[in-house]
C-alpha positions as CSV (number, residue, x, y, z in Angstrom):
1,X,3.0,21.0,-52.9
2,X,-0.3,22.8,-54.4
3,X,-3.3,22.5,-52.7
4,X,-6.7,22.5,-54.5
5,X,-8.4,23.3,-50.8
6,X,-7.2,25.8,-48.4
7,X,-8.7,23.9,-45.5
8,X,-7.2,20.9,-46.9
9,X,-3.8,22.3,-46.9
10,X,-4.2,23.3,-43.5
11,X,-5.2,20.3,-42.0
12,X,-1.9,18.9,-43.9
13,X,0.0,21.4,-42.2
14,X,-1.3,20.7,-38.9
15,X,-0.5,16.6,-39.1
16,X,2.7,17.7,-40.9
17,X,3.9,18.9,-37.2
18,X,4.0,15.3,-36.0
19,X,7.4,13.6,-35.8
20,X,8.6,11.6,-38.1
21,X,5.5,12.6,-40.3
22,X,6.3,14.8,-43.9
23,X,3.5,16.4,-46.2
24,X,3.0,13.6,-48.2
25,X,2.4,10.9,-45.8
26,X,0.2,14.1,-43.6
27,X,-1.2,14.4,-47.0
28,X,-2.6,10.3,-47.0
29,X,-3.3,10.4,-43.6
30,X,-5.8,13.4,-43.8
31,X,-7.0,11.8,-47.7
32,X,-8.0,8.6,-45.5
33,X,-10.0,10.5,-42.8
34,X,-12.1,12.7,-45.3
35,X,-13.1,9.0,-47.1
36,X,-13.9,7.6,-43.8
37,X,-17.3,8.2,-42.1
38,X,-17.8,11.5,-40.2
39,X,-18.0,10.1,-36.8
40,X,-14.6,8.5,-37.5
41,X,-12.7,11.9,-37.7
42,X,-14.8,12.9,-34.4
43,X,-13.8,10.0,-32.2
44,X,-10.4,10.5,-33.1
45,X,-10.8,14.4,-32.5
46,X,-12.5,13.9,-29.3
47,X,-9.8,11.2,-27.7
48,X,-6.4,13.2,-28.6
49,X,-8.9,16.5,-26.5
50,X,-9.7,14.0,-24.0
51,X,-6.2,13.0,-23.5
52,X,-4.8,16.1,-23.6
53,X,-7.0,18.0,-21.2
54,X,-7.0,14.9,-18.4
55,X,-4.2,13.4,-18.7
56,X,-1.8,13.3,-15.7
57,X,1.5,12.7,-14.4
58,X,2.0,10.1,-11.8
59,X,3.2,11.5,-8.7
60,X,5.3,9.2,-7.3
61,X,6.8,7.8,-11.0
62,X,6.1,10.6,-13.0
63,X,4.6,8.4,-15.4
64,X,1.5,8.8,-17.7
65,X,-1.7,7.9,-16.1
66,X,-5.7,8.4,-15.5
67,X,-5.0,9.2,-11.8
68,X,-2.4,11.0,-9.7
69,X,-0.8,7.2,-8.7
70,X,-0.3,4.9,-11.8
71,X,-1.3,1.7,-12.2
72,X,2.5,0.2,-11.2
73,X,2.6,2.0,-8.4
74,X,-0.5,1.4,-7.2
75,X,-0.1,-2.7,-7.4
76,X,0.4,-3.9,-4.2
77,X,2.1,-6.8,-5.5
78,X,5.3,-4.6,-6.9
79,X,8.1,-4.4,-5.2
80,X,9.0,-0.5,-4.6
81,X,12.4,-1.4,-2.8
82,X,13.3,-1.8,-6.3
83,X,13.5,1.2,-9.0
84,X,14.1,0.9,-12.5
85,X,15.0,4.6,-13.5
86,X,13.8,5.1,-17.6
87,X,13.4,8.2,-20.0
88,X,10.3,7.8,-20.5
89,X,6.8,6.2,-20.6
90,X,7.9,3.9,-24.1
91,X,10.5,2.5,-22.3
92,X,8.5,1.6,-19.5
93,X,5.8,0.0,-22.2
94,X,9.1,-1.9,-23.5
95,X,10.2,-3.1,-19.9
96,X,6.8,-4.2,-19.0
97,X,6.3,-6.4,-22.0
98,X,9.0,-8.3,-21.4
99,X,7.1,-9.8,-18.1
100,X,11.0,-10.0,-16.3
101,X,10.4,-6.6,-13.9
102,X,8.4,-6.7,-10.7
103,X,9.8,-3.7,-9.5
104,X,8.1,0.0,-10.0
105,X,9.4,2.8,-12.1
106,X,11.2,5.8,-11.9
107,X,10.9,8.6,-15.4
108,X,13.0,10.8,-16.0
109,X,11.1,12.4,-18.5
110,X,14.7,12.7,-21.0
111,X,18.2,12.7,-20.9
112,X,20.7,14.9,-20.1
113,X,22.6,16.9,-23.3
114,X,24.0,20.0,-23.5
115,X,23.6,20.1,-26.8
116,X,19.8,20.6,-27.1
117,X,20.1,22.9,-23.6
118,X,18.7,19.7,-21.3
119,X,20.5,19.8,-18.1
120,X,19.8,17.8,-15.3
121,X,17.6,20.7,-13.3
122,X,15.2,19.6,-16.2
123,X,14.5,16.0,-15.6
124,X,13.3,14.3,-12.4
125,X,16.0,13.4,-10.7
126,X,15.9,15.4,-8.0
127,X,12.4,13.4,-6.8
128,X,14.5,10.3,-7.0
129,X,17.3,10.9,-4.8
130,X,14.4,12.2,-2.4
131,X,13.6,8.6,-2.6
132,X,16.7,7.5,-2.0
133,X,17.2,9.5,1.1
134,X,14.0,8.8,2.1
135,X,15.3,4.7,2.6
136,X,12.7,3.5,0.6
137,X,14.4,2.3,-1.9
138,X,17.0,-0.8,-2.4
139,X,18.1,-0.9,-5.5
140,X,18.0,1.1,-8.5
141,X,18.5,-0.1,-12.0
142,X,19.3,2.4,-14.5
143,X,18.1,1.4,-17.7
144,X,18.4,4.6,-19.9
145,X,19.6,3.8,-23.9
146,X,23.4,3.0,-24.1
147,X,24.0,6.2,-26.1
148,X,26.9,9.1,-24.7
149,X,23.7,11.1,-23.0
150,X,22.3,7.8,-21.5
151,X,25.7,6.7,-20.2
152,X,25.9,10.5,-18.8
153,X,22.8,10.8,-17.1
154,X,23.6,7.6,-15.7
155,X,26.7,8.7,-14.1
156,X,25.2,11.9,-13.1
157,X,22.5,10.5,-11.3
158,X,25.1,7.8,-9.9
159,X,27.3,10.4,-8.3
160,X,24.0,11.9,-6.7
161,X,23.3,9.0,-4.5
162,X,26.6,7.3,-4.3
163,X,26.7,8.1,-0.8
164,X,23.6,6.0,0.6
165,X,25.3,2.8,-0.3
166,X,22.4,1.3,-2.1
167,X,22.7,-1.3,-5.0
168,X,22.7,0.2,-8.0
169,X,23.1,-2.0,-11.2
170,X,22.7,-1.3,-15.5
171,X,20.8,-3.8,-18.1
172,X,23.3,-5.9,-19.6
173,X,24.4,-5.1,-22.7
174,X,22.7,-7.2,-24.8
175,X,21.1,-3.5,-26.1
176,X,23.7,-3.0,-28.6
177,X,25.4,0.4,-28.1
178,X,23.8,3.7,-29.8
179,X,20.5,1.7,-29.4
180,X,16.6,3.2,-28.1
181,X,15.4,1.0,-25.0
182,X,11.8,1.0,-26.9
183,X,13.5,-0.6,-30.5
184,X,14.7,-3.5,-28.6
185,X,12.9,-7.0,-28.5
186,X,11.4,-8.2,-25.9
187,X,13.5,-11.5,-25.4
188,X,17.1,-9.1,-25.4
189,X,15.3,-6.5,-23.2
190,X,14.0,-9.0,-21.1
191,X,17.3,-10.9,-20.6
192,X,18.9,-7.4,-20.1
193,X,16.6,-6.8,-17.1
194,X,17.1,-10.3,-15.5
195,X,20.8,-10.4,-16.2
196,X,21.5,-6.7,-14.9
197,X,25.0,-6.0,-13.8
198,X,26.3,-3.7,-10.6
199,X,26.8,0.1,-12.3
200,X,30.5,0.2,-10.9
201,X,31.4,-2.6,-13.4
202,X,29.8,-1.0,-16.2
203,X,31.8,2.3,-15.5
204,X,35.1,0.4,-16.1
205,X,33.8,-1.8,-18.9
């Protein structure tokens, strides 16, 4: 692709780095920002900084959030006997549109695969079993994607806290298998939730 700008060609580059994005659609993108108004490009400029410099990590969840306890775990009307264990922060978006969870949150912050080097001394799942041993917690749903490192990190983490004789239980699998939690709609996600079955039956299944 031939540039007519060099500082257009970088700024292509640069939005190029985002997933799922390639130089043509980079190329659009930064087209439609140089047509809009200057103060347009500066807002968006100024709220990717702002996010990246202050946002933080909830420390009980380890999800996204303004302030070091998120919003979920700072609702008094959740019930924290109850842990629903997710990848990430879009699955946590998904589960909470579905209005079915009253529960809080546990991220993981990715799956395990040995593969792409991710072992389980990666994610947070040492924090969790703190929970578990701590007796807080009840129950915990896992609710990773049904794909071979969902169902392993599953098990993984299920062997870690076999032990303390809490419930632990899977969304049903109305999430077709090889399927992303976030790509599911909110009716099947929500019935998945509700419907959840005990993580021993899902192992023979």
């Amino acid at each position: 692709m031939d540039f007519s700008s060099k500082l257009l060609e970088n700024a292509v580059n640069e939005v190029s780095r985002l997933p799922g994005i390639g130089k043509r659609t980079a190329l659009r993108l930064v087209l439609y920002l140089l047509r809009q108004p200057a103060e347009h490009t500066q807002y968006l400029s100024e709220a990717l900084l702002h996010f990246r410099n202050d946002v933080k990590t909830c420390e009980n969840c380890h999800n996204i959030s303004d302030t070091t306890l998120c919003e979920i775990c700072n609702n008094s009307k959740r019930n924290p006997e109850i842990v629903c264990v997710v990848e990430d922060i879009r699955d946590v978006m998904a589960i909470e549109s579905t209005a079915q969870f009253n529960g809080v949150y546990h991220v993981l912050g990715g799956k395990i695969s040995p593969i792409e080097g991710i072992g389980p001394q990666k994610l947070q799942i040492d924090s969790l079993v703190e929970k578990v041993e701590k007796g807080v917690v009840k129950e915990i749903i896992f609710a990773l994607s049904s794909t071979m490192e969902g169902d392993t990190t599953n098990f993984y983490i299920f062997k870690q806290i076999e032990k303390y004789k809490l419930i632990t239980s899977t969304i049903a699998r109305g999430i077709s298998v090889g399927d992303e939690l976030e790509y599911a709609d909110e009716v099947t996600l929500g019935r998945s939730i509700v419907n959840r079955i005990p993580f021993e039956q899902s192992i023979k299944s």
